[in-house]
C-alpha positions in Angstrom: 134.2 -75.1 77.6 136.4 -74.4 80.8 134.5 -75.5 84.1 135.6 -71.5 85.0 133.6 -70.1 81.8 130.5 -72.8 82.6 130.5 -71.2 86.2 130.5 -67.5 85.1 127.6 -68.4 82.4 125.7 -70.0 85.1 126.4 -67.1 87.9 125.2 -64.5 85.5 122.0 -66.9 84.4 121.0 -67.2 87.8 121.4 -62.9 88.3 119.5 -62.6 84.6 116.4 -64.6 86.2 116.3 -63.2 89.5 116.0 -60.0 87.6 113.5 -61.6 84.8 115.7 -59.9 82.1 114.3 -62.2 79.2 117.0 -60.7 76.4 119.9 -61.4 78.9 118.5 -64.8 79.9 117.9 -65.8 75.8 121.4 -64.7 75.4 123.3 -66.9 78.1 121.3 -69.7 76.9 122.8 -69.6 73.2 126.0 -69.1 74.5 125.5 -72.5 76.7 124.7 -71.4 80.3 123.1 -74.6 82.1 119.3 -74.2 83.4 120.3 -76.8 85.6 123.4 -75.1 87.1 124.1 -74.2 90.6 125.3 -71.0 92.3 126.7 -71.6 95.6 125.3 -75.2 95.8 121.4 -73.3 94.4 120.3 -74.6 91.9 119.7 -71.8 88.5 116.0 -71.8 89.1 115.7 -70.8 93.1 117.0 -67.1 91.4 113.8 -67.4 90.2 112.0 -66.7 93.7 114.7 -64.7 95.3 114.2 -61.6 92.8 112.7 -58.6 93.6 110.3 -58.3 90.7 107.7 -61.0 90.7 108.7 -63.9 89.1 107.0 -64.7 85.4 105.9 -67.8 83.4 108.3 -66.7 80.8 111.3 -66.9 82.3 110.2 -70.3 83.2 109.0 -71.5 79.9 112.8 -70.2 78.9 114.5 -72.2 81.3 112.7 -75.4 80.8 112.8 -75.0 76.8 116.6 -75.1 77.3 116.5 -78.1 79.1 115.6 -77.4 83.0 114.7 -80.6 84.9 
């Protein structure tokens, strides 16, 4: 995959777990978004306390089943 199409996977991970949209999250997963991917030098998983809905263990246990270290 294109460094270009790894970015845009990982930019729209990090906006499907800020919102805690579990479908959306499942999806870019499969289609190989990186849990441990940054977004303007963030790591994937600070989305995770920026959203405005409160952050949930499943979106968590999502990440770190696809690999999140």
């Amino acid at each position: 995959m294109a460094k270009k199409d790894q970015q845009e996977l990982t930019d729209a991970l990090a906006e499907a777990v800020e919102r805690n949209k579990h479908a959306e999250i499942a999806k870019l997963l499969k289609k190989g978004a990186d849990p441990n991917g940054k977004v303007s030098g963030m790591p994937v998983i600070i989305s995770l306390t920026m959203g405005k809905g409160e952050p949930t263990i499943k979106t968590l246990e999502m990440l770190l089943a696809a690999g999140l270290k």
